[in-house]
C-alpha positions in Angstrom: -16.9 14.2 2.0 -20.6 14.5 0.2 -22.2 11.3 0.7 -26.0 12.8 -0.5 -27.3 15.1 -3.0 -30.9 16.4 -2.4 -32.1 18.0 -5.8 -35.5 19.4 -6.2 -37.0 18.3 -9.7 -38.9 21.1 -11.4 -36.8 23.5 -13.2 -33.5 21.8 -11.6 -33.6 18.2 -13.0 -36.7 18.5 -15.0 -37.9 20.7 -17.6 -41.4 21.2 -17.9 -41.4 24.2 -19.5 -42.4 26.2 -16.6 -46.0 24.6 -16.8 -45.7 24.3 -13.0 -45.9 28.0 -12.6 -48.4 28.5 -15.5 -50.8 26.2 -13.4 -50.0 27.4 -9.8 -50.9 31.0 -11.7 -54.0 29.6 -13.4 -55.6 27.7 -10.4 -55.8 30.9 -7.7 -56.9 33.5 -10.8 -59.9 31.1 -11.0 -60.8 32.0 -7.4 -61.5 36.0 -8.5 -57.5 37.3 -7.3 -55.1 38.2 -9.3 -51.6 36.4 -9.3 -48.5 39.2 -9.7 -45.4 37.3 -11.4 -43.2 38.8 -8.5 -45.3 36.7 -5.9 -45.7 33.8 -7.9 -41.8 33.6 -8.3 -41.9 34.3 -4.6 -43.7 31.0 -3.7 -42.2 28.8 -6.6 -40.5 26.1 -4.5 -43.2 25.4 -1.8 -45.5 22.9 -1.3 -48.5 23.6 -3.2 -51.5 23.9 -1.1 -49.4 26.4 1.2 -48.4 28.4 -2.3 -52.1 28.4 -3.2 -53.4 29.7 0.2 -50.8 32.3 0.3 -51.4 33.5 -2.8 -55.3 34.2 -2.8 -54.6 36.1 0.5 -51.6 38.2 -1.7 -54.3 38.9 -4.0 -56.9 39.9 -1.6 -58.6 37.0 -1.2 -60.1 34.6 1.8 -58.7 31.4 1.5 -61.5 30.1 4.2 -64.1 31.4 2.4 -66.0 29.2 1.1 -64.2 26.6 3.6 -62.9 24.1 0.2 -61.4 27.0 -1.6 -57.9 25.7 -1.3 -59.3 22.7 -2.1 -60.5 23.6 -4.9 -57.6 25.6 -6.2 -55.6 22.5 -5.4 -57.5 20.0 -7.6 -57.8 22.4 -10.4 -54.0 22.8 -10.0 -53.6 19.0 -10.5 -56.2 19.2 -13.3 -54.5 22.0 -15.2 -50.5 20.5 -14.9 -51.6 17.5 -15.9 -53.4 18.6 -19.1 -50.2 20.9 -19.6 -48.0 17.6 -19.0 -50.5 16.0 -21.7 -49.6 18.8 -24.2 -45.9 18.9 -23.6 -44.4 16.2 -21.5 -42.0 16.8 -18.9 -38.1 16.1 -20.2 -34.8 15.5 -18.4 -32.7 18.8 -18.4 -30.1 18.0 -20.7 -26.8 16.3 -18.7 -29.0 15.2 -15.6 -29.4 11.8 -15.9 -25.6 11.5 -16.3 -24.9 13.5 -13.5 -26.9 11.1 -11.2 -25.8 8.4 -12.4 -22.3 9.7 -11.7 -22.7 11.1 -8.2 -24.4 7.2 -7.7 -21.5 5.1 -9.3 -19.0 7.8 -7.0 -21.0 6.7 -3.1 -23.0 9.5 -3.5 -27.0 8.9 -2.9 -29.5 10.8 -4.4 -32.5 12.1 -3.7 -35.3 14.2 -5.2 -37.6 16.8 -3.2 -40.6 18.6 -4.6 -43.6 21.1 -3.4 -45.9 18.8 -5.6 -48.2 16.1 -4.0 -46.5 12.1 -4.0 -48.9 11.1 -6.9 -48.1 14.2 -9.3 -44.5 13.5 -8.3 -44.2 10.3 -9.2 -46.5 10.3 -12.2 -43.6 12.7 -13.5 -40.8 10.1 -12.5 -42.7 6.9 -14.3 -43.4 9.3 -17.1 -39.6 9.8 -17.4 -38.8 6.4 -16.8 -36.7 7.3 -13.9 -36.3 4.7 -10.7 -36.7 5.4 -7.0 -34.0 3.1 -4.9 -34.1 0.0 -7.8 -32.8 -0.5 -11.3 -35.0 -0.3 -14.2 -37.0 -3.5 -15.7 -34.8 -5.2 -17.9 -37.7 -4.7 -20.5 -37.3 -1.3 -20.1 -37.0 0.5 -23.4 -34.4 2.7 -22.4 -32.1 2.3 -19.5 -33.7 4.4 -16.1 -32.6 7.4 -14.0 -32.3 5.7 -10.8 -32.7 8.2 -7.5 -32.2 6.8 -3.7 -35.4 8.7 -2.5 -38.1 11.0 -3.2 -39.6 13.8 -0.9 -42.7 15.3 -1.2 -43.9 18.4 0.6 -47.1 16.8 1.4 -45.4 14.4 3.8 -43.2 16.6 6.4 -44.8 19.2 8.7 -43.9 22.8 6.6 -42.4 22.8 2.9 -39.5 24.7 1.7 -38.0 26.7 2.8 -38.0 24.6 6.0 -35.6 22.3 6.1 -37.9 19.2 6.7 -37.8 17.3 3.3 -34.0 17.7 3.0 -34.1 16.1 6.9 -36.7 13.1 5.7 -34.3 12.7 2.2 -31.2 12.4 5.1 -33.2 10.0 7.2 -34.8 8.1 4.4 -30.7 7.6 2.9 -29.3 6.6 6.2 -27.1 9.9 6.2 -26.6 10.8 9.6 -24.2 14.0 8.9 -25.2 17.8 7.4 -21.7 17.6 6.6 -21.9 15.0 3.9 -24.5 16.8 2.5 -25.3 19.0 -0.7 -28.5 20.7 -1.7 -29.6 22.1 -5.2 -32.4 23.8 -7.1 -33.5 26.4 -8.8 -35.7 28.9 -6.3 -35.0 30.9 -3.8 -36.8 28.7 -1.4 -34.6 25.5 -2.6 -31.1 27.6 -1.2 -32.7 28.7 1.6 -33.8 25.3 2.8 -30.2 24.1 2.2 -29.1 26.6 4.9 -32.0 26.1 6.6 -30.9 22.3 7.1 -27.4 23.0 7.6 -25.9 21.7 4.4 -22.5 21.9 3.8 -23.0 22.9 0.1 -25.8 25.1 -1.1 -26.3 25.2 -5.1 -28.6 27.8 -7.2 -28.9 26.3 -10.5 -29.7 28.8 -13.0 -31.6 25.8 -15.5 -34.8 27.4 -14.3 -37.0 30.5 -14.4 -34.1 32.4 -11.9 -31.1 34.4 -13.4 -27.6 35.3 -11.0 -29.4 38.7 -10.5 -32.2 37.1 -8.7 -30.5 34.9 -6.5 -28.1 37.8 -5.2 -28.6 37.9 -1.3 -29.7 34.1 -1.1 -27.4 31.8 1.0 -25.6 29.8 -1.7 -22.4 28.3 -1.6 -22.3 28.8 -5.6 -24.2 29.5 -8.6 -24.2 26.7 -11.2 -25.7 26.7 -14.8 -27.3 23.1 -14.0 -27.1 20.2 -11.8 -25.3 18.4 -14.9 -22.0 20.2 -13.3 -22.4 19.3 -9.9 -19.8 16.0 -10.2 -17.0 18.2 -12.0 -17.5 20.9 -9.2 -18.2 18.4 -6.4 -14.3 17.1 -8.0 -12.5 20.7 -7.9 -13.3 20.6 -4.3 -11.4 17.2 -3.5 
């Protein structure tokens, strides 16, 4: 019996139209190193500050020199996405918000995970108009995504693919069994995390930059088109 879903929210229940990667990319080429798509993809997933530091030292680059380089690449990370968010605001992916709510209304609690910082996160998540653990305001203009927790890879000692967050979502839920437990999102590092924590069910979703090829080898239980068919396969299971 699945008790709690632990979805990560770029490219798996939010489309931003990839402007997370566009940024990541953008903040380390500003340090002099260039940024191969192949490790980009590679890193898509983590917690940020960890991506960034790798990702100089991919290209070539000392992370520790000068000593706030991360830092730097970090708040001009921040500084890009959210000028990209400005230009195109982040949107649902189409079917998510039902699919929530459904898991929710069937005992199933739900929780988000990200590589992004608490504020970016849930910047996005008032943006959206989406809840964490509480209805909306009944002067809402439309009626809220409502999620039991949020995770940020800012707040647990490694980011994905450790299986911290998806540990913190379980604690933060009151879920005391891997067992109840499925795990989806659209990276490599989201499936591996899954396994990582022991999940009973491990999901690729293909609603992001990913296609089947590149998730062949990864420890999936199955390959779904989005998170909006979770609670139809979650029901051909029993």
């Amino acid at each position: 019996m699945i008790t709690l879903a632990v979805f990560d929210m770029a490219g798996t229940t939010i489309d931003d139209g990839g402007a997370v990667y566009d940024a990541l990319r953008i903040a380390v080429e500003e340090t002099g190193v260039p940024v191969s798509p192949a490790e980009l993809q590679t890193w898509m997933g983590t917690e940020k500050r960890a991506a960034i530091t790798a990702l100089i030292e991919l290209g070539g680059g000392d992370p520790l020199q000068p000593a706030d380089k991360v830092d730097a690449a970090f708040d001009s990370f921040r500084a890009t996405l959210d000028k990209l968010y400005t230009e195109q605001p982040p949107t649902p992916i189409a079917g998510v918000p039902e699919a929530i709510a459904a898991l929710r209304a069937s005992g199933v609690q739900v929780a988000l995970t990200t590589g992004f910082s608490r504020d970016v996160a849930e910047g996005i998540l008032e943006h959206l108009g989406w809840s964490i653990g509480e209805a909306a305001a009944p002067d809402a203009p439309t009626p809220a995504t409502v999620v039991d927790a949020l995770v940020c890879g800012d707040e647990v000692a490694a980011g994905r693919p450790a299986p911290y967050m998806i540990h913190r979502a379980m604690e933060l839920t009151g879920t005391l069994a891997v067992s109840e437990l499925i795990v989806a999102g659209d990276t490599a590092v989201d499936v591996q995390a899954g396994a990582n924590a022991g999940a009973a069910i491990t999901i690729g979703v293909l609603s992001g930059k990913l296609d089947r090829q590149a998730f062949e080898g990864q420890p999936y239980t199955a390959l779904l088109d989005s998170v909006a068919e979770i609670p139809a396969y979650l029901a051909t299971r029993g």
